[in-house]
LONU-83185 format. One record per residue (C-alpha): residue in one letter; residue number from 1; x, y, z. Coordinates in steps of 0.25 Angstrom, whole numbers, plus 2048, in hexadecimal, padded with zeros to 3 digits. Each point is the difference from the previous one (the first is absolute). Layout:
! LONU-83185
   code   pos    px    py    pz
      A   NUM     X     Y     Z
...
//
This chain:
! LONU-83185
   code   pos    px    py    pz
      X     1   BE8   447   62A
      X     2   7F4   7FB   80A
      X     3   805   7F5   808
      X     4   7F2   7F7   806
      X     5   7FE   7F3   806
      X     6   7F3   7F7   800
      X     7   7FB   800   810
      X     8   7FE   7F0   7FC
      X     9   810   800   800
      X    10   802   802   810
      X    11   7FA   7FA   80C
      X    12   7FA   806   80C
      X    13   7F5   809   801
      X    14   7FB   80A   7F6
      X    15   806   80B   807
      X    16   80B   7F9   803
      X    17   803   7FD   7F2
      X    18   7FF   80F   7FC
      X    19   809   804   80C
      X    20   80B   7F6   7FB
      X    21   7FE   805   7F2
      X    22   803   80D   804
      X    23   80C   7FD   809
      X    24   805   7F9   7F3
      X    25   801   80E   7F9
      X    26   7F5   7FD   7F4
      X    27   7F5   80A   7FA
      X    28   7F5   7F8   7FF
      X    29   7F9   7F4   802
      X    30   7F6   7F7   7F8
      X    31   7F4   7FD   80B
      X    32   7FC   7F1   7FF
      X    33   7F1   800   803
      X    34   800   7F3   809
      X    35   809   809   808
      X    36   7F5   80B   802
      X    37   7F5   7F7   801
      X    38   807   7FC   80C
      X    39   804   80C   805
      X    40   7FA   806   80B
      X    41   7FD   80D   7FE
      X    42   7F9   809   7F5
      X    43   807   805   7F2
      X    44   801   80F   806
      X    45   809   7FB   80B
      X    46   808   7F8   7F7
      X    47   801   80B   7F7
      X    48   807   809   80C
      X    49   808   7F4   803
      X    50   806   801   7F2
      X    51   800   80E   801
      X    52   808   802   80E
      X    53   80B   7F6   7F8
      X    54   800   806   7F4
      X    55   7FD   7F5   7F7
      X    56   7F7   802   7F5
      X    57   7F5   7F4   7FA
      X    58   803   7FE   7F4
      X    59   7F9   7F2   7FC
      X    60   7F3   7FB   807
      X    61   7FF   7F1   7FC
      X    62   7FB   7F6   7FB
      X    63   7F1   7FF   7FB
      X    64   800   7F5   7FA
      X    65   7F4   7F7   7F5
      X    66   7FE   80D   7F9
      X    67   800   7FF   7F1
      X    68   7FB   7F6   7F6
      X    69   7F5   7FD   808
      X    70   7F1   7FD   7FE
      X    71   7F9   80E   7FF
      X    72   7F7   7FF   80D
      X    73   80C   7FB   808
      X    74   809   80C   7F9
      X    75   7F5   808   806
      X    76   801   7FC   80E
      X    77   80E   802   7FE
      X    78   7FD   80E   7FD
      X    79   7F9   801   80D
      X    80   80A   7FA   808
      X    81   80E   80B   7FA
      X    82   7F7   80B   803
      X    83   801   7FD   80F
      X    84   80F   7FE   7FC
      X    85   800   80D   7F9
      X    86   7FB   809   80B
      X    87   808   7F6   80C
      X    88   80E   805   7F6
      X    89   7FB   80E   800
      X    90   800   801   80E
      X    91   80D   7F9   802
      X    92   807   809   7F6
      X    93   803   7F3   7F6
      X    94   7FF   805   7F1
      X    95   803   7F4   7F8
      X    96   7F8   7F3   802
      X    97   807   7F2   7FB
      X    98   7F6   7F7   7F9
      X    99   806   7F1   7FD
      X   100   7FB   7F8   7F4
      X   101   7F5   7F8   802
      X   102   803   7F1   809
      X   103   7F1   7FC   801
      X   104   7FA   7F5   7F9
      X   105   7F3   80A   7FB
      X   106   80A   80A   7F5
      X   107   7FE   7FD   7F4
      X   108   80C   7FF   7F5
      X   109   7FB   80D   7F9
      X   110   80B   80D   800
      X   111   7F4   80A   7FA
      X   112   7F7   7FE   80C
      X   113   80E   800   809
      X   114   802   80E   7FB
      X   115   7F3   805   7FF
      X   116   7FD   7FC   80F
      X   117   80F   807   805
      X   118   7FC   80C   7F8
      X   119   7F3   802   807
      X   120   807   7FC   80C
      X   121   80C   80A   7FD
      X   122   7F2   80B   7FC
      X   123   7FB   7FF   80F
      X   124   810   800   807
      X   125   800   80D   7F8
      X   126   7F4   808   807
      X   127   807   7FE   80D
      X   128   80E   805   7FA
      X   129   805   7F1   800
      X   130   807   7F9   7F7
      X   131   801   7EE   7FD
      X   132   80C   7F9   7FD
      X   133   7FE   7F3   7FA
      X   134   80B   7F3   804
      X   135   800   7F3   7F8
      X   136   801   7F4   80A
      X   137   80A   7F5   7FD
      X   138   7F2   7F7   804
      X   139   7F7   80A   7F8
      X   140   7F5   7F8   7FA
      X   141   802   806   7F3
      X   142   80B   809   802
      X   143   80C   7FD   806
      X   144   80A   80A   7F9
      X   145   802   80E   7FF
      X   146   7FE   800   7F1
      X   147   7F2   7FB   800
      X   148   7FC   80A   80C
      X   149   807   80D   7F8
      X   150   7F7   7FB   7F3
      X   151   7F2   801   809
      X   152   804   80E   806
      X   153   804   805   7F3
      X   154   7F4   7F9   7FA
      X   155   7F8   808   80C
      X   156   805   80E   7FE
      X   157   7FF   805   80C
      X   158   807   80D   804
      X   159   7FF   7F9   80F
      X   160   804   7F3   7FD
      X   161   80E   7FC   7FF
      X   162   80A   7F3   802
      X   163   805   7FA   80D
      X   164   80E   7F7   7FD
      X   165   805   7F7   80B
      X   166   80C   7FA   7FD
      X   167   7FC   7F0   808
      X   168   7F4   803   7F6
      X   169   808   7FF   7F5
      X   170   80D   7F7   802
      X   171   7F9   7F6   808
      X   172   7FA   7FC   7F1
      X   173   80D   803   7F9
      X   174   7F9   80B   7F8
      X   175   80C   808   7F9
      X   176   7FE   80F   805
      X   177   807   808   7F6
      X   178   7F2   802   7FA
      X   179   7FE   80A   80C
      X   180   808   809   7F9
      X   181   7F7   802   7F6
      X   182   7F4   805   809
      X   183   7FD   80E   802
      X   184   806   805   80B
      X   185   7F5   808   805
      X   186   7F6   7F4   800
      X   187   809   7F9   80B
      X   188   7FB   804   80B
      X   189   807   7F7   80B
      X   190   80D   7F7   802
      X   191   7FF   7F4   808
      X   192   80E   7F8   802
      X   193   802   7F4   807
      X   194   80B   7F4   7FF
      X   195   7FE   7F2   801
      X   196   809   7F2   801
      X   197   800   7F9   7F5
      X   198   7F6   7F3   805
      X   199   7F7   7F6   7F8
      X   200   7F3   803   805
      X   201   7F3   806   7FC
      X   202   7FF   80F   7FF
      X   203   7F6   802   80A
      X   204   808   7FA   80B
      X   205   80D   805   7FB
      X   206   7FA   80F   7FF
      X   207   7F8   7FF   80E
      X   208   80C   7F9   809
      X   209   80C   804   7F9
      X   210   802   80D   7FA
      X   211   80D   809   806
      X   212   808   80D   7FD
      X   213   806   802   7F5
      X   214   80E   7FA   800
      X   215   7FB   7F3   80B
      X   216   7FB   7F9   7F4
      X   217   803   7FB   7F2
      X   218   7F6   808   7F6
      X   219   808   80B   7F7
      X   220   7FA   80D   807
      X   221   809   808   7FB
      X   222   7FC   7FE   7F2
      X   223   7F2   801   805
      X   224   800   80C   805
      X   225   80A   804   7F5
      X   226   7F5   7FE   7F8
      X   227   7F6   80B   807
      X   228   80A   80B   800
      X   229   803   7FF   7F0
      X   230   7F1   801   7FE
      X   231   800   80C   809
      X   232   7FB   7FD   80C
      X   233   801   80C   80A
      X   234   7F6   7FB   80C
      X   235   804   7F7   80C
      X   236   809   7F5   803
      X   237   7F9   7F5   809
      X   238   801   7F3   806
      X   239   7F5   7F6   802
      X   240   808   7F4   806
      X   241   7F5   7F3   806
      X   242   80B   7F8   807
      X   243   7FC   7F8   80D
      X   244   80D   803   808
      X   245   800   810   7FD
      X   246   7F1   7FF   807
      X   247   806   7FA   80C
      X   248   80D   808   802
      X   249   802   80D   806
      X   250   7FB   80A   7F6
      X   251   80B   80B   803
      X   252   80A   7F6   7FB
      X   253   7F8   7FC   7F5
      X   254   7FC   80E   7FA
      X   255   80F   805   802
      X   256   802   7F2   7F7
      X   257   7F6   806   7F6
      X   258   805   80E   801
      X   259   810   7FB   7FC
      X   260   7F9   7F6   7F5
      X   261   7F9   80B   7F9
      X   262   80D   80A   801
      X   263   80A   7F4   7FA
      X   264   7F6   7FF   7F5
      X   265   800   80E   7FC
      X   266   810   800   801
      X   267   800   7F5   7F8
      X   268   7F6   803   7F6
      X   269   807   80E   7FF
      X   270   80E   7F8   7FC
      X   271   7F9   7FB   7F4
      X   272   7F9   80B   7FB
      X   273   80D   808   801
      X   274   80A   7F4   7F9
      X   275   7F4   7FF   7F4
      X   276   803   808   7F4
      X   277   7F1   802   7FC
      X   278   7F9   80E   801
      X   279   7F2   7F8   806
      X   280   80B   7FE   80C
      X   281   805   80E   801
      X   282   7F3   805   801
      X   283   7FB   7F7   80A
      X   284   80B   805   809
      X   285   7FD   80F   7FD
      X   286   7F0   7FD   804
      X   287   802   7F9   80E
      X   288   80C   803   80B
      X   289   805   7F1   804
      X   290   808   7FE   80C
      X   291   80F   801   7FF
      X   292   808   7FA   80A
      X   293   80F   803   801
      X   294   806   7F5   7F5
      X   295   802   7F4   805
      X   296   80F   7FB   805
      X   297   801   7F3   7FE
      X   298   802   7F6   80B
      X   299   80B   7F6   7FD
      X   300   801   7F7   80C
      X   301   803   7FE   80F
      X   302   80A   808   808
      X   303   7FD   7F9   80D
      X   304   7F8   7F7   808
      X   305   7FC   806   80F
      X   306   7FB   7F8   80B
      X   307   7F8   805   80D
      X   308   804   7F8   80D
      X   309   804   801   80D
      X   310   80E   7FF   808
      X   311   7FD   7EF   802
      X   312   7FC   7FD   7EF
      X   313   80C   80B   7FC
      X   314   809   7F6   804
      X   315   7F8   7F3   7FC
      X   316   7FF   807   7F3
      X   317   80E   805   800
      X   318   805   7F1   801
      X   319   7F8   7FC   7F4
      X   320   805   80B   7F7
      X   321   80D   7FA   803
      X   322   7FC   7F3   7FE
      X   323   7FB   806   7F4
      X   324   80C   805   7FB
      X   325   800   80D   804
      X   326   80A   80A   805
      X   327   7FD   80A   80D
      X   328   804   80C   7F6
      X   329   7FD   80C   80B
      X   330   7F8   805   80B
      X   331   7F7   80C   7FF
      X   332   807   80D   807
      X   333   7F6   804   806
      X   334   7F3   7F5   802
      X   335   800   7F0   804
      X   336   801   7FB   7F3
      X   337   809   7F7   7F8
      X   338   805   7FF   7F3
      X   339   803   7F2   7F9
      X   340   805   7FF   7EF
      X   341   803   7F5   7F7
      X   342   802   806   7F3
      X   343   7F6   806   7FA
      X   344   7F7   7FC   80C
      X   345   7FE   809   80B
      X   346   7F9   7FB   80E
      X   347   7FC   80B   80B
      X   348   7FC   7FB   811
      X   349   7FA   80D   805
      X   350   7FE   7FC   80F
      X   351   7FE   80F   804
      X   352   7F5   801   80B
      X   353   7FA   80D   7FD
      X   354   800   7FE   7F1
      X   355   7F4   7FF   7F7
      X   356   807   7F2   7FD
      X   357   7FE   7FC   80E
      X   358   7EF   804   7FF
      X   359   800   7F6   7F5
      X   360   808   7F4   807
      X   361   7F7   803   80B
      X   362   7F4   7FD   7F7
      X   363   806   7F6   7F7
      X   364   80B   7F9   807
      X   365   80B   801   7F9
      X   366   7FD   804   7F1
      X   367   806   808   7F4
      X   368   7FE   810   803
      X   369   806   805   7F6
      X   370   806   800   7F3
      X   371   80A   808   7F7
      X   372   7FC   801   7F1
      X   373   80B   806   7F8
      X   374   7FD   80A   7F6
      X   375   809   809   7F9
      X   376   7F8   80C   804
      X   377   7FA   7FF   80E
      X   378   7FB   80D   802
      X   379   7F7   7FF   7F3
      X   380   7FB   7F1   803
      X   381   7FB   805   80F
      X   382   7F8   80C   7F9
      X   383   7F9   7F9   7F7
      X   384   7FD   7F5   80A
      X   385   7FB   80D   809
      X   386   7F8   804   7F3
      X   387   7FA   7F3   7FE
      X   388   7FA   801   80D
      X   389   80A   7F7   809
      X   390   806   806   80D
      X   391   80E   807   803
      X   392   807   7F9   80B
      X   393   80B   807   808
      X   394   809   7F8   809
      X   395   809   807   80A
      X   396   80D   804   7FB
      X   397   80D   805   809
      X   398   80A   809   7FB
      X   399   806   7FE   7F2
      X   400   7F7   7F2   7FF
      X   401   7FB   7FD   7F3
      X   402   7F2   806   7F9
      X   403   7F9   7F5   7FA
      X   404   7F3   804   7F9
      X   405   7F6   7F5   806
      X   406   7F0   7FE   7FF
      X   407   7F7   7F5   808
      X   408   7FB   7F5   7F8
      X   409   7F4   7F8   801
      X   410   7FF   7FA   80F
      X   411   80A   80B   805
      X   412   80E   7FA   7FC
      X   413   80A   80B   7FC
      X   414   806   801   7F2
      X   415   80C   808   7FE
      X   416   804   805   7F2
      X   417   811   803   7FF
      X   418   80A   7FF   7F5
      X   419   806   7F4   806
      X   420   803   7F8   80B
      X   421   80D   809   802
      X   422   7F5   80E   805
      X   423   7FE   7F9   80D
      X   424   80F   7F7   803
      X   425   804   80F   804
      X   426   7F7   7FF   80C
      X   427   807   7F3   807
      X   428   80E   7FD   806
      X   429   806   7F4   803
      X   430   7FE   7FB   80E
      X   431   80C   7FF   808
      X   432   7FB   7F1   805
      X   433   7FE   7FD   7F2
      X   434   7FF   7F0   7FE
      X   435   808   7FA   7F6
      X   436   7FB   800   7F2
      X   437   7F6   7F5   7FC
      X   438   805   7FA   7F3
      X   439   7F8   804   7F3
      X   440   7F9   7F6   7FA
      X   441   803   7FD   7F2
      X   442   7F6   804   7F4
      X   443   7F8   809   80C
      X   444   7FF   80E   7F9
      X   445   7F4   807   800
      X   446   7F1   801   807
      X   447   7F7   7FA   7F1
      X   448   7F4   803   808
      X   449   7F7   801   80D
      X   450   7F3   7F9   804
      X   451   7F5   806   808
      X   452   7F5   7FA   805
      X   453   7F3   80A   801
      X   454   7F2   7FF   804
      X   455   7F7   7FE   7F7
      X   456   7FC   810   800
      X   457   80E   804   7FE
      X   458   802   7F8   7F1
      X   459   7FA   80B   7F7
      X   460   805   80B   807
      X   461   80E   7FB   801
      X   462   7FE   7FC   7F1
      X   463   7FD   80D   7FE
      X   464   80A   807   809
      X   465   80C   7F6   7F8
      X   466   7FB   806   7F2
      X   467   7FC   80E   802
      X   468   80C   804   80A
      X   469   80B   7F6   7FD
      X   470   7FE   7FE   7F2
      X   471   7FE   7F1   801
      X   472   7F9   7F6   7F5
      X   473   7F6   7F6   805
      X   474   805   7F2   7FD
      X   475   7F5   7F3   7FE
      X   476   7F6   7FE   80D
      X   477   803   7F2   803
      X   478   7F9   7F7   80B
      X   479   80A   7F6   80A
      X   480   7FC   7F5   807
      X   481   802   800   80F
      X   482   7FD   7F4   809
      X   483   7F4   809   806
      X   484   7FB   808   7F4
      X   485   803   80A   7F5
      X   486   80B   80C   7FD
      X   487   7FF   80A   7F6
      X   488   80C   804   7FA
      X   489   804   80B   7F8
      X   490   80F   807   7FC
      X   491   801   80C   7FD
      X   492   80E   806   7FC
      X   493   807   80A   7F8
      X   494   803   7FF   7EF
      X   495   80E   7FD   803
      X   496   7FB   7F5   80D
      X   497   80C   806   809
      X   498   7F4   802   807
      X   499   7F7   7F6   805
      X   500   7F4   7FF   80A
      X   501   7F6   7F4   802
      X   502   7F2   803   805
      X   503   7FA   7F4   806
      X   504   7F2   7FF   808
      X   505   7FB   7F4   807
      X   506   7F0   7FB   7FC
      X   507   800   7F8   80D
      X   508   801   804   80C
      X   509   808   7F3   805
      X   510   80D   803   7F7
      X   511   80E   803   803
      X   512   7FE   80D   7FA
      X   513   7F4   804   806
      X   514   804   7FD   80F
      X   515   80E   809   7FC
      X   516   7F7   80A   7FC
      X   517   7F5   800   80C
      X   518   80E   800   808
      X   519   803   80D   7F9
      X   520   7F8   80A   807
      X   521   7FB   80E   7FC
      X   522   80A   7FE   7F4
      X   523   7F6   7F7   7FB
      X   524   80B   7F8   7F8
      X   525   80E   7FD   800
      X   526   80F   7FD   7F9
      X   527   7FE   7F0   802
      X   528   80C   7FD   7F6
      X   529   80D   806   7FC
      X   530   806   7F9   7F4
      X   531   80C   7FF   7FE
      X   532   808   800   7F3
      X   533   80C   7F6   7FC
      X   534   808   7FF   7F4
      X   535   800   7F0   804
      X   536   7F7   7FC   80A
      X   537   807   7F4   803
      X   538   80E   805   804
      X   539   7F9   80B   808
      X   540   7F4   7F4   807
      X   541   80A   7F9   803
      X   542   80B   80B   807
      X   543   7F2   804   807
      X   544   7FE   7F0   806
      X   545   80E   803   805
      X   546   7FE   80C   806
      X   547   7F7   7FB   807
      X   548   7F3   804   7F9
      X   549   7F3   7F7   801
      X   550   7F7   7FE   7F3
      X   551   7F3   7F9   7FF
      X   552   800   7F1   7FB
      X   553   7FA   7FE   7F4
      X   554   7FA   7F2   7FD
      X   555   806   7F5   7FA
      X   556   7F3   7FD   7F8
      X   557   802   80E   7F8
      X   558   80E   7FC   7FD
      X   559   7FA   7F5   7FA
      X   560   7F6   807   7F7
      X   561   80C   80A   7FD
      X   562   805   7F5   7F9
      X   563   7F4   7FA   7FA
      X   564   7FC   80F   7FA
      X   565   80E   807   7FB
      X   566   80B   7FC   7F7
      X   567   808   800   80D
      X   568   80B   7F7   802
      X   569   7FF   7F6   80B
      X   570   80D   804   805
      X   571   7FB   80F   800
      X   572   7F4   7FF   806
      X   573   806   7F8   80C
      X   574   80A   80C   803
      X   575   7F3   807   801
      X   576   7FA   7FA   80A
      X   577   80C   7FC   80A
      X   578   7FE   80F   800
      X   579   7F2   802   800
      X   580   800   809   7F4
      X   581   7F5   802   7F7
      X   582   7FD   801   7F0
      X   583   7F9   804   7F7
      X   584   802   804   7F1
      X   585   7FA   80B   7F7
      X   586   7F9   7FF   7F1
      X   587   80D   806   7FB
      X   588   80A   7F5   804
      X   589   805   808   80D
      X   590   7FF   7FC   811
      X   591   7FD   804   80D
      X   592   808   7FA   80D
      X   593   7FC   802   80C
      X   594   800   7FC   80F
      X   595   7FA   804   80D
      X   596   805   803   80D
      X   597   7F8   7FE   80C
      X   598   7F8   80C   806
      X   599   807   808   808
      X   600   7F6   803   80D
      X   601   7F5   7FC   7F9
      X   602   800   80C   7F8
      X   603   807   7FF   7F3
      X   604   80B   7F8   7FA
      X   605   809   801   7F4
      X   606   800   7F9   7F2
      X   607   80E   7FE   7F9
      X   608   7FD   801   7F1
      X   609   806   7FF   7F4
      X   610   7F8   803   7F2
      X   611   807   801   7F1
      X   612   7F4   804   7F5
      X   613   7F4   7FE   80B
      X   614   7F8   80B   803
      X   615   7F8   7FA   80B
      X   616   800   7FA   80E
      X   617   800   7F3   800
      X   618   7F0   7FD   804
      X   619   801   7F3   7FA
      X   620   808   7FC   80D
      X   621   7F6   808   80A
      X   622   7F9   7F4   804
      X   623   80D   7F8   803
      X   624   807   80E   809
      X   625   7F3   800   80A
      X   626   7FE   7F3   803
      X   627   80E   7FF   804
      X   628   800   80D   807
//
């Protein structure tokens, strides 16, 4: 199958756009004509361009106010596509997209529609062109996909056909098993785009927040589901209108689009292959769909690795102690320490020449790496390879381990391996060993990691999560910070061994956005780890023992504790001599949890403790950053 992308989806310059297209490894593109009106240079040389980086123009788009129209505008309109025609010719573009009608002149008349886009097909033909005819979700009288399939069929036109864009459809709640129906051969293009779910109109929604398919909430897959059971053969394409793609390095963006559109097809392909139905076999048979290696399911997190240098390996070292933690081993070979507490499993890489060390050098200290444990590493690095993310190799020595790794969004490393026992073999125990901190009580394993990302860093670590990791997206919440807004969003695995929460800062003056501006090229960061306890109590108060620091919570939210749960004053009281937080879920169960104060600045550590609650918390957000 074709893979395009819509020259509206990417910033820079026209030819920019086409070179990053190119480097993304796609076939096509669809040429938005504001971006050649722009352009700065004739339709022969943009042809060679194309040419020279072997990408084919498929889609020349849009022209718009077409059909339904008064006839002596029609016919200015005729006029006006046969510049459009000979401009297309030129350029090598075969297929025109016509969108329905927006202006307030058409008329509520489908006859004269088809009649006008079949005289309109009639003149396309003579230059060896064809029309593809898109229902707008803000059409003025056609909005779905089932009223425009009616017009071209009621036109008739051998070179008139039906463009299907998935926002088009999905924005309006249009159901699209219909598509199904549709010859396959009168599809002439596929348009998918995703979008957040959001209460707003349609033309603002479609014109600022369109993105990939799996960055958004719309049921592409059944979309384009849909298109393939009908028969459709021709290319898949993206058209995404979304502010913070137009301002982003396109190269990132378009590789984005590229693994967007390859998930899709995997996924797609999963559920024609699990239906029983011949209409799904045969779709199969018609169109080749990219099949990744299987996935290899991710089941949580082997170990936590922090980049610093020789003076924070200590400071750091004495809060894992503090923490709880026993120095289990040194590295054979390298500068880096090994700290466990059960099932948790705490790295200090201090090595000067390492990669760690470039990114301790850009961000202070900070999170470099993770372990992800899987019970087949090799597979979960190929598909990751696959789906467009890059290998990482880090130095070995003799008879050290091999962990599969890749490079996630923002460069930290992720390490796929069995279990935490693959990379143990790689560390001794120091002969100056200090003593062995105590283990906290009820501390048992990681439940999940923050990370603080700039704001064009969401969808493609949202992407990145579901695509590569195999993650759900959660609910997209908003928290209240003293100095503005944080969007937050989890995402984690079915079985939630594995968790991960995305948030991005909508001011500037935030805690989050000064830790992400302070992250450097990464462009984000780890900002909290959290741990989880069997009873946070027991465990907050070994770590106040120890030593450990936690934020202060106000007295006034104890108070309003009281005032809106069923908790016992006695109860709530415990809580805050601790400075523990609360919340409660529909279903009856809790969430516990406590901060302790940043270290360097740069993240900090939650001690959490949930029963039947799939969530994070937020309703505390506001009460954790104004005491940080």
């Amino acid at each position: 199958m074709r893979r395009a992308i819509a020259t509206v989806s990417l910033s820079g310059t026209l030819r920019q756009k086409l070179e990053a297209i190119a480097a993304a490894g796609f076939d096509a593109y669809e040429l938005f004509e504001p971006d050649f009106i722009a352009y700065n240079g004739d339709a022969r040389e943009l042809r060679r361009i194309g040419d020279d980086l072997g990408l084919a123009l498929d889609l020349y788009q849009p022209l718009r106010d077409v059909e339904g129209m008064p006839e002596a505008m029609f016919r200015r309109t005729l006029e006006r596509a046969e510049r459009k025609f000979e401009l297309m010719a030129t350029l090598g573009a075969p297929l025109l997209l016509v969108c329905s009608n927006t202006s307030p002149a058409a008329l509520p008349e489908p006859g004269r529609a088809a009649e006008q886009l079949h005289a309109l097909a009639e003149r396309a033909a003579r230059h060896g062109l064809r029309i593809g005819y898109e229902a707008l979700a803000w059409g003025r009288w056609v909005n779905r996909y089932g009223q425009a399939w009616s017009i071209v069929e009621q036109a008739g036109h051998g070179a008139l056909g039906l463009i299907l864009d998935s926002f088009h459809t999905l924005s309006l709640n249009d159901d699209p098993a219909g598509i199904a129906a549709i010859p396959g051969e009168k599809l002439y293009f596929v348009q998918m785009a995703d979008a957040p779910l959001m209460a707003m109109d349609v033309l603002q929604w479609a014109r600022h927040h369109r993105n990939f398919p799996a960055q958004g909430q719309l049921d592409v897959v059944g979309f384009f589901e849909q298109a393939l059971r009908a028969g459709y053969r021709g290319t898949l394409s993206l058209e995404i209108f979304n502010d913070v793609f137009r301002a982003t390095p396109n190269r990132r963006i378009a590789l984005d689009a590229m693994r967007s559109l390859l998930f899709l097809e995997s996924q797609v392909r999963e559920r024609l292959q699990r239906a029983a139905d011949a209409p799904a076999r045969g779709a199969l048979e018609r169109v080749a769909l990219f099949d990744p290696p299987a996935p290899s399911a991710v089941d949580g997190i082997a170990f936590i690795e922090f980049a610093v240098d020789a003076a924070h390996a200590r400071t750091l070292a004495a809060l894992f102690v503090q923490l709880g933690f026993e120095h289990a081993g040194r590295h054979r070979t390298k500068a880096v320490d090994w700290y466990r507490q059960r099932d948790i499993h705490l790295v200090i890489n201090a090595q000067a020449d390492s990669e760690a060390r470039s990114r301790f050098d850009d961000q202070g200290p900070c999170v470099c790496a993770l372990g992800l444990m899987t019970a087949e590493p090799a597979r979960a690095a190929d598909r990751a390879a696959a789906l467009r993310s890059a290998r990482h190799d880090s130095p070995r020595g003799p008879d050290e381990a091999l962990l599969p790794a890749i490079v996630s969004p923002g460069g930290m490393v992720l390490h796929f391996m069995p279990d935490a026992a693959t990379f143990e073999s790689d560390f001794v125990a120091p002969a100056d060993a200090p003593r062995a901190a105590m283990p906290v009580p009820g501390l048992r394993a990681v439940d999940h990691v923050a990370l603080g990302l700039a704001n064009d860093q969401f969808d493609t670590w949202m992407l990145f999560g579901r695509a590569v990791l195999g993650l759900e997206r959660g609910d997209s919440l908003e928290l209240a910070d003293p100095f503005g807004l944080i969007r937050s969003v989890g995402v984690a695995n079915r079985e939630r061994s594995l968790r991960f929460v995305l948030n991005v800062s909508l001011s500037e003056r935030t805690r989050t956005a000064q830790q992400v501006r302070s992250s450097g090229r990464s462009g984000g960061s780890v900002h909290h780890i959290a741990l989880g306890s069997d009873d946070v109590v027991a465990s907050v108060r070994a770590l106040r023992a120890n030593g450990v620091r936690f934020v202060p919570i106000s007295a006034n939210y104890y108070d309003d504790l009281l005032a809106r749960t069923g908790l016992p004053d006695a109860r709530v009281r415990e809580l805050q001599a601790l400075d523990i937080l609360y919340d409660e879920s529909a279903r009856g169960g809790h969430y516990l949890h406590a901060y302790t104060e940043p270290y360097a600045e740069r993240f900090f550590f939650e001690i959490v403790q949930r029963a039947d609650y799939d969530a994070y918390g937020a309703v505390n957000a506001f009460a954790r950053v104004a005491a940080q």
